[in-house]
C-alpha positions as CSV (number, residue, x, y, z in Angstrom):
1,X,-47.7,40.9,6.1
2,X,-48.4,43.9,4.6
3,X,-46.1,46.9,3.6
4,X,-46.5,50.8,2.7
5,X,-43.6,52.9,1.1
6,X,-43.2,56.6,0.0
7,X,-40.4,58.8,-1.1
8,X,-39.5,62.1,-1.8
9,X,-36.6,64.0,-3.2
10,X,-35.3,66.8,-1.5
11,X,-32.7,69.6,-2.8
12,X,-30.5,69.4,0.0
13,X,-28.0,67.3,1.5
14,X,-28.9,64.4,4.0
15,X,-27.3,65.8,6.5
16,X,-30.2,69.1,6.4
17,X,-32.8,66.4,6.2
18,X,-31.1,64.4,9.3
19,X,-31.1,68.0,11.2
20,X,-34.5,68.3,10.7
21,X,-35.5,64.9,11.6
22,X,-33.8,64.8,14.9
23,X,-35.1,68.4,16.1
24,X,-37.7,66.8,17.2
25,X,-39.7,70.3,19.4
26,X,-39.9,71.2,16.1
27,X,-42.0,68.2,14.6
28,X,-45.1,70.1,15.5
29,X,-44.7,73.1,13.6
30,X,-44.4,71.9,10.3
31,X,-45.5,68.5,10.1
32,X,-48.8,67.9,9.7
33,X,-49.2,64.5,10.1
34,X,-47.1,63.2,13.3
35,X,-48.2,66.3,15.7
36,X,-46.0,65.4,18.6
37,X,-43.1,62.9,19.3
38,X,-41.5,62.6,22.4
39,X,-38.7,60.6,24.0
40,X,-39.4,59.1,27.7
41,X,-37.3,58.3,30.3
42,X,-34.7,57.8,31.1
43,X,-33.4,59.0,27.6
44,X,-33.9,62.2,26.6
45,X,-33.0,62.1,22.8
46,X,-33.2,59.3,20.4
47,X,-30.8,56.2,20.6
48,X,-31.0,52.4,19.8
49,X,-33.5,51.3,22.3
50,X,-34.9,54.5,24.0
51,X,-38.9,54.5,23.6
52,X,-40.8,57.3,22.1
53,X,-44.3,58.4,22.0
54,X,-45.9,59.5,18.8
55,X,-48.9,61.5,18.1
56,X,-50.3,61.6,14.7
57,X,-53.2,64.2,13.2
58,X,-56.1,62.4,15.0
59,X,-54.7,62.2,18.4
60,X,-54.0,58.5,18.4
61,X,-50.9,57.9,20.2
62,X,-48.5,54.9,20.2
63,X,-44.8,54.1,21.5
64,X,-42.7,52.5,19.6
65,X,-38.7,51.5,20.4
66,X,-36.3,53.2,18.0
67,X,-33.9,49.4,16.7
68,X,-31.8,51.7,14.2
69,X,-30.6,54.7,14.2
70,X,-27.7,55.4,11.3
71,X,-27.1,59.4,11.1
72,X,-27.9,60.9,7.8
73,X,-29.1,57.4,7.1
74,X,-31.6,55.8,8.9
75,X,-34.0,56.1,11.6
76,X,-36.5,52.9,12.3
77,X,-38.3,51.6,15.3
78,X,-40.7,49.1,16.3
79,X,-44.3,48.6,17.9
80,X,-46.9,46.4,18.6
81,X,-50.5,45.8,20.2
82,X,-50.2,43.8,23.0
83,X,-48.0,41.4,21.3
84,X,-46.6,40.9,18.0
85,X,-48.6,37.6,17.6
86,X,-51.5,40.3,17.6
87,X,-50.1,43.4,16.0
88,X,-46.6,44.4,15.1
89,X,-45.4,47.6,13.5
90,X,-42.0,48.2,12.2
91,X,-41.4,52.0,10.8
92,X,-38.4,53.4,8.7
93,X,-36.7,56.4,7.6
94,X,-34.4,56.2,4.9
95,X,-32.1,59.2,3.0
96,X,-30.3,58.3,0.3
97,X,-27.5,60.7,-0.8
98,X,-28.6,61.7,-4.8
99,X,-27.0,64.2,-7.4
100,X,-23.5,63.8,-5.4
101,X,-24.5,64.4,-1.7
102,X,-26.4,67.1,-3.1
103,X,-29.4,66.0,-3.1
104,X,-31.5,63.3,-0.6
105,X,-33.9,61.0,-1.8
106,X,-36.0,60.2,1.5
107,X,-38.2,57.4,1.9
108,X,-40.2,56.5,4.8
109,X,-42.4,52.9,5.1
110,X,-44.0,50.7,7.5
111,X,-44.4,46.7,7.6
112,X,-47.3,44.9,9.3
113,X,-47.7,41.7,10.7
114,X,-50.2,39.9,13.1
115,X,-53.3,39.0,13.2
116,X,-54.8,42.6,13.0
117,X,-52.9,43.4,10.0
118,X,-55.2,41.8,7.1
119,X,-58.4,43.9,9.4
120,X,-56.5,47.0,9.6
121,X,-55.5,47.1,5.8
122,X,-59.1,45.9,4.9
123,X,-60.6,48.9,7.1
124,X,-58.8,51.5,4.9
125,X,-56.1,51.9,7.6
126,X,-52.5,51.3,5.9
127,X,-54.5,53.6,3.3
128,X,-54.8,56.2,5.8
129,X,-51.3,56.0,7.0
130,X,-50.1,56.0,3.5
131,X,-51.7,59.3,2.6
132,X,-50.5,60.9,6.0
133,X,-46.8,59.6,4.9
134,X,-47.0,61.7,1.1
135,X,-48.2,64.6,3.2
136,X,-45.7,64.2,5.8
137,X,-42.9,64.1,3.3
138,X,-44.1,66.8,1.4
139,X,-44.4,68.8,5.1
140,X,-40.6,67.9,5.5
141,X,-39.6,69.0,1.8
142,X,-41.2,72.5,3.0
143,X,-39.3,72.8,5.6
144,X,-35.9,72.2,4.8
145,X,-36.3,74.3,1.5
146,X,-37.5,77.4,4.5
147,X,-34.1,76.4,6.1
148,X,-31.9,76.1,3.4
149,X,-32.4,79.8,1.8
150,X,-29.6,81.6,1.0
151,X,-26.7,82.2,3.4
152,X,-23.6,84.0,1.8
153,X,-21.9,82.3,4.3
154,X,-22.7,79.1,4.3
155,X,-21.5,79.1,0.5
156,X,-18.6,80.3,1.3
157,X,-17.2,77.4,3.8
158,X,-19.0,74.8,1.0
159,X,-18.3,75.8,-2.5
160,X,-15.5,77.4,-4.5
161,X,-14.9,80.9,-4.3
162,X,-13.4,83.1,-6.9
163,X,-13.1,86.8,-6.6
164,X,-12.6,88.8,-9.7
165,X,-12.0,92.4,-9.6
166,X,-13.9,95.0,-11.3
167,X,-13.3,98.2,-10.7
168,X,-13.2,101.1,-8.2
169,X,-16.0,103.4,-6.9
170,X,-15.5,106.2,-4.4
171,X,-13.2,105.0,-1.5
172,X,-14.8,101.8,-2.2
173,X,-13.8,98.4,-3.8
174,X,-16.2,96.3,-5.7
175,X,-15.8,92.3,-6.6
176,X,-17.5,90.1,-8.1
177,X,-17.6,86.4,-7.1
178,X,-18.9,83.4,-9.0
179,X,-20.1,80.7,-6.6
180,X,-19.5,77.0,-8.0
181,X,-22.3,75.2,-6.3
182,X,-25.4,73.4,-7.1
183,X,-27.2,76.7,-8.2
184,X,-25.0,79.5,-9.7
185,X,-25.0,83.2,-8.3
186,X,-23.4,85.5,-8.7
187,X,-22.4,87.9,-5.8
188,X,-21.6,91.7,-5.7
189,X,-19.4,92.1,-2.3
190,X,-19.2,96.1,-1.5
191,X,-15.8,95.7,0.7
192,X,-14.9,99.1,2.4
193,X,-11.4,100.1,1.7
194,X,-9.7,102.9,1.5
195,X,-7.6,103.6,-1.7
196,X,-4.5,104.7,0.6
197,X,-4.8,101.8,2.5
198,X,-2.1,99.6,2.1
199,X,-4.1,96.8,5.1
200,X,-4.7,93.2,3.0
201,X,-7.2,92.5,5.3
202,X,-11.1,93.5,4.1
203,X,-13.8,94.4,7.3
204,X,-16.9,92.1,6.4
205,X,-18.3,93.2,3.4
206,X,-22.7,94.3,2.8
207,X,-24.0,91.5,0.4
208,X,-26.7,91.9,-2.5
209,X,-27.4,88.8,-3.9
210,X,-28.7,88.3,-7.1
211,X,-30.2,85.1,-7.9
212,X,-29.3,84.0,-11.5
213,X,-32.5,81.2,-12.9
């Protein structure tokens, strides 16, 4: 039996990662390694026992059947050649929640077993797959740092908010707002209100963000 492992870590939270992993149209524009995976019929995502085709970088194609699939967890499924007495696969993806849930540590492996197995690693094979895995991970990293860049937003519905304010300019009020979160900022909302207003309620404000290293 032989066994390949590599990991990652990723600044973001496994459930970014999982997002990623389960868009699966999208597996051919950023990962360089595994070109195309698609689910057959009769399922049309992945699930415990629905069969999927994979394509990696030089067009070899195998289907595997997905055994586990944990959400923001784990993703794993099976193969083999012929029969497992011959050559049997069995691939994982695991995220583990670092820095608390801020973070994901993501690790992806295969085990082999059969009689091909000692050939294959001997040919340079496993080595092959193992160098596609680092690139693939890195591929992944990439990605969900593209996805993850700033939304005022999305800060807002996850971290602590506090609004502080700072003074008047024109017909206009001006706050400052120090996001608690994994990377501080600091944010200058321009809300439009008039002074004689007495309305407590503030239209959506313009955002300049200033990123603080």
């Amino acid at each position: 039996m032989r066994e390949i492992q590599e990991s990652i870590t990723i600044s973001a939270p496994p459930s970014q990662i999982w997002s990623v992993l389960m868009d699966l149209e999208s597996w051919p524009k950023w990962n360089t390694f595994v070109t195309s995976i698609q689910v057959q019929p009769p399922h049309t995502e992945l699930a415990v026992g629905s069969k999927q085709t994979i394509t990696i970088e030089n067009n070899q194609t195998y289907t595997n059947v997905v055994s586990v699939l944990q959400p923001e967890k784990e993703l794993r499924w099976n193969g083999s050649i012929l029969t497992p007495i011959i050559f049997d696969t069995e691939h994982w993806c695991r995220l583990e929640a670092v820095e608390d849930g801020r973070w994901t540590r993501f690790t992806q492996g295969e085990r082999f077993s059969g009689i091909l197995a000692p050939i294959a690693a001997a040919a340079g094979k496993l080595n092959e797959l193992q160098e596609g895995y680092v690139r693939m991970n890195r591929d992944l990293k990439k990605v969900v740092r593209n996805r993850s860049s700033i939304n005022p937003y999305a800060f807002f519905r996850e971290r602590i908010v506090i609004f502080v304010p700072t003074g008047w300019l024109g017909d206009s009020r001006w706050w400052r707002a120090s996001i608690l979160g994994k990377e501080e900022l600091h944010i200058l909302l321009l809300a439009r209100e008039q002074t004689n207003s007495l309305q407590t309620e503030v239209p959506e404000p313009d955002f300049q963000l200033n990123r603080i290293a």
